[in-house]
N, C-alpha and C positions, 0 to 999 in steps of 0.2 A: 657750502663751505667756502672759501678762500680758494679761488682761481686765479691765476696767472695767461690770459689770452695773449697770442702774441699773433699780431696779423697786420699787414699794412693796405688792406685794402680797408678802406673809410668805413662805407658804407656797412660792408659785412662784419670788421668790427665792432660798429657802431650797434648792429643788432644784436649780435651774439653779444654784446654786453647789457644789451637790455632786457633779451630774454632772462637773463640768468640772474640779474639781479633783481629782477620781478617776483620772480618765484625765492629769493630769499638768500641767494650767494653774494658774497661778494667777489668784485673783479676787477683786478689791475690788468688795465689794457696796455700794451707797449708795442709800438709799431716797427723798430729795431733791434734786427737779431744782437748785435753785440750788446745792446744797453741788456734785451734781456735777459743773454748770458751771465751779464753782470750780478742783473737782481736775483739770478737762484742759487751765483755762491754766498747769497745773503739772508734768501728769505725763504721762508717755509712757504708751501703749499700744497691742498690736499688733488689738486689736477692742474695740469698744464695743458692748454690749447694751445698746440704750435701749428702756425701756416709751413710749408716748406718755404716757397719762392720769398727771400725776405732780404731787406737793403742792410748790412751789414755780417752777417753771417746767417748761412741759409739754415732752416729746420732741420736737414740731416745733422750738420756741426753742432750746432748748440743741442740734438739730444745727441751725441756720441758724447760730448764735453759733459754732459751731464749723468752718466751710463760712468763714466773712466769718474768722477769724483765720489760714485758707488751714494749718487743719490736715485733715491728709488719710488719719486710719486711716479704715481701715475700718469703718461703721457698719453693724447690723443693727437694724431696726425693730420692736417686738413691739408688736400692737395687737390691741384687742379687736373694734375697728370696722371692717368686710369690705367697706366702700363704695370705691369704685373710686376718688372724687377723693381720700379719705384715702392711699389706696395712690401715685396719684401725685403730691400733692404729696410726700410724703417720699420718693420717689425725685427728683425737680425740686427739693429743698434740700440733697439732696447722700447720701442715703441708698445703700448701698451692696446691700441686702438687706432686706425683709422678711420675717416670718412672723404670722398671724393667730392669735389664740388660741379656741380651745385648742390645740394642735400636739403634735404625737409630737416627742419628745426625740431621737429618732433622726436625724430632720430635720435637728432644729437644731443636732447635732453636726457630722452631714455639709453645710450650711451656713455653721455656721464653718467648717469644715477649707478650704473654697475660700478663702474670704476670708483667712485666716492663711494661704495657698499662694500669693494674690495678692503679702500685705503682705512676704513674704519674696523674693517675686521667683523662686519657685519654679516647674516645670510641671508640667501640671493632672495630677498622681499623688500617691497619697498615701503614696508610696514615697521615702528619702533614701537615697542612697546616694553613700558615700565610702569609696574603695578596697575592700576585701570587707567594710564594714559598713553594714547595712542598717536601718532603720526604719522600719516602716511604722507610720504616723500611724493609721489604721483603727484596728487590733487593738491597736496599743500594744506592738508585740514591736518584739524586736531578735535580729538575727543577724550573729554574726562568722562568715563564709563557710558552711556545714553547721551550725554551733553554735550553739545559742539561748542568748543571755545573759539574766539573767534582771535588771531593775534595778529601782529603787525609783524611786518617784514624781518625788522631786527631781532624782535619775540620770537617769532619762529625760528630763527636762525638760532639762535642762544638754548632755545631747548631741543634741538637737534643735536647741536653739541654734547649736551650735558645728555640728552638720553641716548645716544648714541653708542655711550660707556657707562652702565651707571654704576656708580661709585666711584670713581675714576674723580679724583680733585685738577681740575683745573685752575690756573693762576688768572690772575686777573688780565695779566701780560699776554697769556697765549687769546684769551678771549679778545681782548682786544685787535690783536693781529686777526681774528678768526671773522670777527664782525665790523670789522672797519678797514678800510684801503687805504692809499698812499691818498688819494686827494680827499678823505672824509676824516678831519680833523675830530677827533675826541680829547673832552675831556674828563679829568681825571676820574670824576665820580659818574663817568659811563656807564659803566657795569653793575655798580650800585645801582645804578636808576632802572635799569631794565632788567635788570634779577629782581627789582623791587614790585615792577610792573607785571614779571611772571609772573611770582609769587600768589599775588591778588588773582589773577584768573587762575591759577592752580588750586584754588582754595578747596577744601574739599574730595582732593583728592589723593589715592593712597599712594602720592611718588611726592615728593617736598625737595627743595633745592635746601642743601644744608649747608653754612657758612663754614668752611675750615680755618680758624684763626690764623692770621699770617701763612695761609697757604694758597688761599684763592675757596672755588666754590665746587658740590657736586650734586647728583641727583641720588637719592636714595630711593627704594620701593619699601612702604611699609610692610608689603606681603613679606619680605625678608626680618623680618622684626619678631 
C-alpha cells in the first residue's frame, strides 16, 4: 500500500525503500520530522514508518501531533534506544508497533503485513481471496485457481487494493494516490492502462474488475452472482 517512511539516516532509508517497494508498495521517503508533519495533515496513508531521533521534530512529537488530530493509521516506531520507557511511551502516544535498531528486514516486512491486514480490515492471513483468485501478500504471488499469474509490481499493487475489499468502488483519485508517489508522475490514463493490463491476466477467472461509470473501479466475485 502507500507508506509514508520518515528516517534520516541515508542508507537505512535508502533500503527500507527499496525493500518495500520491491515487493509492490509504494513509498514517500522524507528525511524531516517537520516536513513530514506537514505531509500527514495532507495526505493519506495506509503505515507510517517513523524514526524517533529526527532534524526537525522528533518521532515522539509528530506521532502525538498525529494521535491529538484523531488520525489513526497505523504507526510503527524504529528506534535506536532499547530502554523500556522509550518503548513505552510510544506505545502510550499512540504508536502501533515498534522495532529497535538494528532489525532484520524480515521482521519488519512481516510487521507491516499485520498492521496493513489491520488497516484494511482484513483476517490475520496473509492470504486474499476473491472467487478462485488468490494472493498471497508473503511471497507476492497470485493464483487464478491451479494457475499462477504472473504480474508486475504496479499490477500487483492494484489488485491488492481492489481484492482487498471486494465490491468496494474505488475512484480513480484514491488509486492513484495508492499506486504512485510524490516523485512518480502519472498520467491521466494510468489506471486505465493497468486495470486494462489486469484485466487480460485475469481472464478466466471467477472475480472481474467492474467499471462504475463516474465512480472509479471494483472487484467483483462471480461466486456472489
Amino acid at each position: 500500500m502507500r507508506i509514508l517512511l520518515v528516517e534520516d539516516t541515508h542508507d537505512v532509508g535508502e533500503a527500507i525503500s527499496r525493500r518495500f517497494e520491491t515487493i509492490g508498495h509504494t513509498v514517500d521517503w522524507e528525511t524531516d520530522g517537520r516536513a513530514a508533519s506537514e505531509i500527514l495533515d495532507f495526505t493519506d496513508y495506509d503505515l507510517v514508518i517513523l524514526d524517533v531521533m529526527l532534524p526537525g521534530l522528533d518521532g515522539f512529537e509528530i506521532l502525538k501531533r498525529l494521535r491529538q488530530n484523531r488520525n489513526a493509521v497505523p504507526v510503527m516506531v524504529l528506534t535506536a534506544r532499547s530502554e523500556i520507557d522509550d518503548r513505552v511511551s510510544a506505545l502510550d502516544l499512540g504508536a502501533d508497533d515498534y522495532l529497535v535498531k538494528p532489525f532484520d528486514f524480515r521482521e519488519l516486512e512481516a510487521r507491516a503485513r499485520v498492521l496493513l491486514r489491520r488497516r484494511s480490515g482484513g483476517e490475520a492471513t496473509n492470504v486474499i481471496a476473491c472467487g478462485d483468485v488468490m494472493l498471497d501478500r508473503t511471497n507476492r504471488s497470485v493464483h487464478v485457481g491451479k494457475r499462477e499469474v504472473q504480474l508486475k509490481r504496479r499490477e500487483m499493487t492494484l489488485l491488492e487494493i481492489l481484492a482487498s475489499r471486494p465490491g468496494r468502488v474505488f475512484s480513480k483519485d484514491q488509486l492513484l494516490d495508492q499506486i504512485f508517489g510524490f516523485d512518480e508522475p502519472a498520467g491521466p490514463n494510468a489506471i486505465e492502462l493497468y486495470v486494462g493490463r489486469l484485466r487480460k491476466k485475469l481472464e478466466g477467472a471467477r472475480a472481474r474488475i467492474v467499471t462504475v461509470r463516474g465512480l472509479g473501479y471494483q472487484l467483483v466475485s462471480d461466486d456472489q452472482d
